[in-house]
ZADO-1210 file (C-alpha; in nm, 4 decimals, padded with zeros to 6 digits):
<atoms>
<atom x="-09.2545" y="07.3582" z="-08.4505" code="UNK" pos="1"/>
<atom x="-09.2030" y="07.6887" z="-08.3196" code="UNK" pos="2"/>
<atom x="-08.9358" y="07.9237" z="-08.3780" code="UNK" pos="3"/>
<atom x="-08.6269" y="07.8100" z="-08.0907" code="UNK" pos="4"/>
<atom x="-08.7005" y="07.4582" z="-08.2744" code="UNK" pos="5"/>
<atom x="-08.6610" y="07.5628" z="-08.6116" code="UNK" pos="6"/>
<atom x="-08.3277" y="07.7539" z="-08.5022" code="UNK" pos="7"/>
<atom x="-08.2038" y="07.4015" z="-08.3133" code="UNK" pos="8"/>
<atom x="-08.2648" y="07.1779" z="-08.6190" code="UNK" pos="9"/>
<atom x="-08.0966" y="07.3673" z="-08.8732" code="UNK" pos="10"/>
<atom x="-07.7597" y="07.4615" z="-08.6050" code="UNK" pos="11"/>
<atom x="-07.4892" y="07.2688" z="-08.7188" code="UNK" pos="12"/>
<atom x="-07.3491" y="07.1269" z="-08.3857" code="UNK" pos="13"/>
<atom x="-06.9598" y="07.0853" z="-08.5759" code="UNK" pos="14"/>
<atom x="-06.9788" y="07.4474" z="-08.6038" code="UNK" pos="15"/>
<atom x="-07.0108" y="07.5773" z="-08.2989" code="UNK" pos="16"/>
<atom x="-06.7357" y="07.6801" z="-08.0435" code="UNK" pos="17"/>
<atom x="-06.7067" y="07.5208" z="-07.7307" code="UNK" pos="18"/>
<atom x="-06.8514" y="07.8289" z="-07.5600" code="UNK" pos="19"/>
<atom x="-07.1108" y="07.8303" z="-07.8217" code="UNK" pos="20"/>
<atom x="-07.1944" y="07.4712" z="-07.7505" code="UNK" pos="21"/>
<atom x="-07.1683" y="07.4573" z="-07.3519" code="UNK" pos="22"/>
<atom x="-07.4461" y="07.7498" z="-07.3282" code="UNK" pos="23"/>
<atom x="-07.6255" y="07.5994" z="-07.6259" code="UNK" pos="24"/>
<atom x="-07.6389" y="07.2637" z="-07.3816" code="UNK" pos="25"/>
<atom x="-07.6961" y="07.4884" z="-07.0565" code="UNK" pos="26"/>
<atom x="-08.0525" y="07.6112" z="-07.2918" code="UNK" pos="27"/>
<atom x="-08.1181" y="07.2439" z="-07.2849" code="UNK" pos="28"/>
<atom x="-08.0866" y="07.1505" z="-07.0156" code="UNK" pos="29"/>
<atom x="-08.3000" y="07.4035" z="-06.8456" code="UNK" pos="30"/>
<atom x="-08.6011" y="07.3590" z="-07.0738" code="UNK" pos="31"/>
<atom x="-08.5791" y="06.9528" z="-06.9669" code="UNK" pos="32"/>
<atom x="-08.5614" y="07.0373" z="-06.6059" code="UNK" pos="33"/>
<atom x="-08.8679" y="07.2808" z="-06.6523" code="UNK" pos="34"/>
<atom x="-09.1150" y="06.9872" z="-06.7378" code="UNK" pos="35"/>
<atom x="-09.4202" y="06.9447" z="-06.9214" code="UNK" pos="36"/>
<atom x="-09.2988" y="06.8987" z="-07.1779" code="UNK" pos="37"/>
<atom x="-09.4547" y="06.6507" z="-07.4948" code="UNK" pos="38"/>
<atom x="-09.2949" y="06.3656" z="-07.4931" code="UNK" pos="39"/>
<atom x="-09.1567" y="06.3939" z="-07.8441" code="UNK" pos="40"/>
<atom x="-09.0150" y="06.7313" z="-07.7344" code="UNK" pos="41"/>
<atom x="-08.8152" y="06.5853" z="-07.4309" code="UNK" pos="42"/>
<atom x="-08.6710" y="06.3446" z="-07.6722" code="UNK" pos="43"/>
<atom x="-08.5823" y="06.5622" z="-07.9392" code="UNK" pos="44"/>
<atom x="-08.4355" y="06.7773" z="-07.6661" code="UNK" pos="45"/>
<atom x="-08.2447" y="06.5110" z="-07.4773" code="UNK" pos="46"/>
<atom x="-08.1107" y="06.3783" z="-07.8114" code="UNK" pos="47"/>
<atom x="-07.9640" y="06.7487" z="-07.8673" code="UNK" pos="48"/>
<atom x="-07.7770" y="06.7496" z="-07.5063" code="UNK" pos="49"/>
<atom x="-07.5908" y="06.4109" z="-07.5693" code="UNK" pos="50"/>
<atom x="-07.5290" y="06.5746" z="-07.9278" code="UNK" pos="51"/>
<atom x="-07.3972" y="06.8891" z="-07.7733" code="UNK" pos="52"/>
<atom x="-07.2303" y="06.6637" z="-07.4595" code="UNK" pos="53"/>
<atom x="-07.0536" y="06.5141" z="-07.7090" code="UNK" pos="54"/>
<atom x="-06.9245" y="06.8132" z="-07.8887" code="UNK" pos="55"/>
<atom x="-06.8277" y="06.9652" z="-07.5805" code="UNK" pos="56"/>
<atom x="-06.6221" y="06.6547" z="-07.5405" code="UNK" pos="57"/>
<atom x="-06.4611" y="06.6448" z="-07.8379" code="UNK" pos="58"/>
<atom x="-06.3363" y="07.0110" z="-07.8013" code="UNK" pos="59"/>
<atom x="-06.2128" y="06.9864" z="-07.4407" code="UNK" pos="60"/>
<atom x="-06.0265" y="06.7151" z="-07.5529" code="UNK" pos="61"/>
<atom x="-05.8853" y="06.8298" z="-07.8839" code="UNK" pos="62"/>
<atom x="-05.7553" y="07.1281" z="-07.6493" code="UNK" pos="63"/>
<atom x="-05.6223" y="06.8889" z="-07.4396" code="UNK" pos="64"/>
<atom x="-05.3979" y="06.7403" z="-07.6937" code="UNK" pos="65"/>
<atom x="-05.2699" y="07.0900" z="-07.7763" code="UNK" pos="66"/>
<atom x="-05.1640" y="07.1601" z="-07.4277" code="UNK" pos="67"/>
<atom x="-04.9612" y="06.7994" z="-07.3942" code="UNK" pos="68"/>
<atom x="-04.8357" y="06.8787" z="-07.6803" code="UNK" pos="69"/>
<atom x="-04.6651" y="07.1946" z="-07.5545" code="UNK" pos="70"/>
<atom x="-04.3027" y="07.2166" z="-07.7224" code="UNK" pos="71"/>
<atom x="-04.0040" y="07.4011" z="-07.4991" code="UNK" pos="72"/>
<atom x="-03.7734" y="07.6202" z="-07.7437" code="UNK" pos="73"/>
<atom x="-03.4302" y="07.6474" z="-07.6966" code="UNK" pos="74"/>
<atom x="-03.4634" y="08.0063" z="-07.5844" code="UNK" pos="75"/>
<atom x="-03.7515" y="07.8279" z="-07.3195" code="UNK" pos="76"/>
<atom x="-04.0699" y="07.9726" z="-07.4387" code="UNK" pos="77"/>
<atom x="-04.2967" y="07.7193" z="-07.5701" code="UNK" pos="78"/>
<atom x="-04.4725" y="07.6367" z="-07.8977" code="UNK" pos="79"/>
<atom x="-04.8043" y="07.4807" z="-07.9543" code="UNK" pos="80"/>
<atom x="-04.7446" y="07.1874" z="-08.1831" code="UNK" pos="81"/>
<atom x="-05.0320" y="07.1565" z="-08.4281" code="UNK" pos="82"/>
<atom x="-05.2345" y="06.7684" z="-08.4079" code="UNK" pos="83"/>
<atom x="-05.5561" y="06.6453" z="-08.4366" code="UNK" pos="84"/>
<atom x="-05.7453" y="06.3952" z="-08.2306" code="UNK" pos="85"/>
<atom x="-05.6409" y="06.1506" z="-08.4485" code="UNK" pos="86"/>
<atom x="-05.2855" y="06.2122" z="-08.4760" code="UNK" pos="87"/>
<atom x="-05.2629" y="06.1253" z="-08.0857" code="UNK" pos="88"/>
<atom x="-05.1541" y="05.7557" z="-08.1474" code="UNK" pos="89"/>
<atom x="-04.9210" y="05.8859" z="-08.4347" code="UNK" pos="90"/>
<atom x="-04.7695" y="06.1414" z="-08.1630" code="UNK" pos="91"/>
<atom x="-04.6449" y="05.9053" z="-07.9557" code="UNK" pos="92"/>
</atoms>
């Protein structure tokens, strides 16, 4: 296990930022499309995209939420309301 793999397996994916998390995927990405790769690499590596996917996912559509959730003041400026993803069924 060289260094970059060490680095990977101890990242906890919850704690990244989206940004942090979309070039973190981008990485990945790229070294799969490279080839020649070991086999157990390419997995370990494809398992960390759809963990990272997923992440990315999960952000875009926490932020999501925030936007619809957009409350107009009286005096018309608006207010981020503060929910989580699973508040969304409460919400409505």
């Amino acid at each position: 296990m060289n260094d970059q793999q060490v680095v990977e397996a101890t990242v906890d994916l919850a704690a990244l930022s989206f940004d942090e998390a979309l070039v973190e995927l981008q990485r990945t990405v790229a070294e799969l499309e490279q080839g020649g790769l070991l086999l157990e690499r390419s997995i370990a590596l494809y398992e960390r995209g759809v963990a990272l996917h997923e992440r990315c996912a999960t952000l875009l559509g926490e932020a999501e939420l925030r936007v619809k959730k957009l409350l107009e003041r009286s005096s018309g400026a608006l207010e981020a309301a503060e929910i989580r993803a699973a508040d969304e069924g409460d919400a409505e």
